[in-house]
VEXTITI-988305 format. One record per residue (C-alpha): residue number from 1; chain; x, y, z. Coordinates in steps of 0.05 Angstrom, whole numbers. Layout:
BEGIN
+-----+--------+--------+--------+--------+
| num | chaine |      X |      Y |      Z |
+-----+--------+--------+--------+--------+
| NUM |      A |      X |      Y |      Z |
...
+-----+--------+--------+--------+--------+
This chain:
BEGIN
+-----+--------+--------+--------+--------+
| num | chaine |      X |      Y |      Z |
+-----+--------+--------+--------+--------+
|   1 |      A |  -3041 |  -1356 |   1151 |
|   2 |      A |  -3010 |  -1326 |   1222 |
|   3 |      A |  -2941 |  -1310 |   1187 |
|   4 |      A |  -2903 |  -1255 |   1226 |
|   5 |      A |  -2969 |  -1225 |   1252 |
|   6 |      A |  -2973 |  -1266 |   1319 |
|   7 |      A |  -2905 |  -1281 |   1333 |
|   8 |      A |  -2896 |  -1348 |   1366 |
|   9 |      A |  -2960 |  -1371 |   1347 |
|  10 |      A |  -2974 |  -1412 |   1276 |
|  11 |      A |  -3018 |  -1453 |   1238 |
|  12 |      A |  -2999 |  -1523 |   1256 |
|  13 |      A |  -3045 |  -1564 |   1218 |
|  14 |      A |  -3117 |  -1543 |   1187 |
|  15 |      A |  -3144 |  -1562 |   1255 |
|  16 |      A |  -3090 |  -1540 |   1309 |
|  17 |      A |  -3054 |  -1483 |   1335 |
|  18 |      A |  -2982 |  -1482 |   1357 |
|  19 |      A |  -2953 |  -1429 |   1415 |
|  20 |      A |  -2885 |  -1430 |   1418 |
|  21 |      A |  -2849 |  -1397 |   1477 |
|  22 |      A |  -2784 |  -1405 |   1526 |
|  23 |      A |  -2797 |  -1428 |   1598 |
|  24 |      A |  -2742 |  -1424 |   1648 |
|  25 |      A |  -2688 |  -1433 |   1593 |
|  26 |      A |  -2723 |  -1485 |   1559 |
|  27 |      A |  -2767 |  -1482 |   1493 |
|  28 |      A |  -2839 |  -1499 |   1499 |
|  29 |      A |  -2887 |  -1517 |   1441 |
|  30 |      A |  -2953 |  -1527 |   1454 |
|  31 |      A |  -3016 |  -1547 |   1415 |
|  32 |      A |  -3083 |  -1536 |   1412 |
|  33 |      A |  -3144 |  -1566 |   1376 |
|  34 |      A |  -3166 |  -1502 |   1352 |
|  35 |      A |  -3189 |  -1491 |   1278 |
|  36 |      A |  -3133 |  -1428 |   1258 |
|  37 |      A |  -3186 |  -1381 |   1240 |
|  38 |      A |  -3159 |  -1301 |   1248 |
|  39 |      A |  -3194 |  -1294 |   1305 |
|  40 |      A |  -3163 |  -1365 |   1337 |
|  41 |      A |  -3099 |  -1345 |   1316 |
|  42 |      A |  -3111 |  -1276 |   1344 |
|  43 |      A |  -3140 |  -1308 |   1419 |
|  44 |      A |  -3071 |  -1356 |   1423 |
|  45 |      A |  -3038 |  -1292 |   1410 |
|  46 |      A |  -3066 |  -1263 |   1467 |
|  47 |      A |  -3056 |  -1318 |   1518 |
|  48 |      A |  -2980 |  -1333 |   1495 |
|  49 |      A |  -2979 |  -1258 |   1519 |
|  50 |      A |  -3017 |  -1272 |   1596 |
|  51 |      A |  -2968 |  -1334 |   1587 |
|  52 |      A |  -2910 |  -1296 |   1583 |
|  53 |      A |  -2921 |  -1241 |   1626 |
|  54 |      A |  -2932 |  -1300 |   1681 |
|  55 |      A |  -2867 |  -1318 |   1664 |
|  56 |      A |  -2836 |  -1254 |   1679 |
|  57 |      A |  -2869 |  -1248 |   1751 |
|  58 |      A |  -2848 |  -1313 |   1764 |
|  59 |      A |  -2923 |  -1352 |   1776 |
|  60 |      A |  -2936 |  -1392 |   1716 |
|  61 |      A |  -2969 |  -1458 |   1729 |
|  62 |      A |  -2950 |  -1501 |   1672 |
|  63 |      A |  -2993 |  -1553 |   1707 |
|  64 |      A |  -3056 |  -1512 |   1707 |
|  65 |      A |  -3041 |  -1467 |   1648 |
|  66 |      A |  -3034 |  -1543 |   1602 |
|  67 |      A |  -3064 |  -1595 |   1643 |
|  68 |      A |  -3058 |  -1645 |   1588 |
|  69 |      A |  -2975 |  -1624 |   1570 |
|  70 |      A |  -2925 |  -1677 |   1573 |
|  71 |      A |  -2884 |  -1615 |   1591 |
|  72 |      A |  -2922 |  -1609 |   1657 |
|  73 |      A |  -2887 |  -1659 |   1698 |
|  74 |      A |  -2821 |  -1619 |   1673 |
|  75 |      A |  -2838 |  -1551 |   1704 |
|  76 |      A |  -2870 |  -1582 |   1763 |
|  77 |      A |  -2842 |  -1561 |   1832 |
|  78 |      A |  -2806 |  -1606 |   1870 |
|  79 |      A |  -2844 |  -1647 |   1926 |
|  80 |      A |  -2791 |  -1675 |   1961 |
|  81 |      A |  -2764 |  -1651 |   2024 |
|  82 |      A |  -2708 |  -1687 |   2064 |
|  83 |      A |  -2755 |  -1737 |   2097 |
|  84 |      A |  -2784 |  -1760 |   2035 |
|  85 |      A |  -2716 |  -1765 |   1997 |
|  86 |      A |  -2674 |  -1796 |   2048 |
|  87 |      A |  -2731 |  -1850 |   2064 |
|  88 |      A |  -2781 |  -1886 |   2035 |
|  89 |      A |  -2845 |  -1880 |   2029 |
|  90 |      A |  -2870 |  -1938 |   2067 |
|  91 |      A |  -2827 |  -1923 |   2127 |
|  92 |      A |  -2878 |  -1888 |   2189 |
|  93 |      A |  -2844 |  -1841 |   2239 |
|  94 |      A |  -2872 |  -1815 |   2306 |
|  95 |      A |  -2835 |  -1756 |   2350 |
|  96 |      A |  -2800 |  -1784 |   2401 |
|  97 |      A |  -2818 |  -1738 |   2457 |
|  98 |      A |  -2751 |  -1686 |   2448 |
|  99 |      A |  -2771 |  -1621 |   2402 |
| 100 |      A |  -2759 |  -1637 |   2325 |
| 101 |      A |  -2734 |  -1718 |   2333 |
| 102 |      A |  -2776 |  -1768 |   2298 |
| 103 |      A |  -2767 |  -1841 |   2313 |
| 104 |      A |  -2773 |  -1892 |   2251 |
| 105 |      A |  -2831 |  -1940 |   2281 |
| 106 |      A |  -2832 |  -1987 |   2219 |
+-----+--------+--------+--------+--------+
């Protein structure tokens, strides 16, 4: 039905869409519950375009762009900073009184 009109986006089943697209080096498919209707076919077009032109500037949010993507959690920036990777969670620190020193209080 889509064939080479849409690139990167296809029929998937009578009642999805598929988007296929490269994030970062890696290949992303993703798929919607959409019926692939022309003018569904022709709307995934069109977003796979915003989606890729994010890409190129740099400020896709996988996260908000497919809330529901297993790939999510795989383009997800990284929340760890020093203190959280080189101690645990559980551990409290207060300053200690001298500029930038923390004191581990449990």
């Amino acid at each position: 039905m889509g064939g080479n009109k849409y690139p990167g986006v296809r029929e998937s089943s009578d009642s999805s869409i598929e988007m296929d697209f490269y994030n970062k080096k890696q290949r992303c498919r993703e798929r919607f519950s959409l019926k692939p209707s022309p003018a569904n076919l022709r709307k995934a077009a069109q977003h796979r375009a915003a989606i890729l032109n994010a890409i190129d500037a740099g400020t896709l949010d996988y996260s908000y762009t497919f809330p529901e993507s297993k790939n999510a959690i795989k383009f997800a920036p990284s929340q760890y900073t020093i203190r959280t990777y080189l101690y645990p969670s559980h551990m409290k620190f207060r300053h200690s009184g001298a500029a930038n020193d923390l004191e581990i209080i449990s």
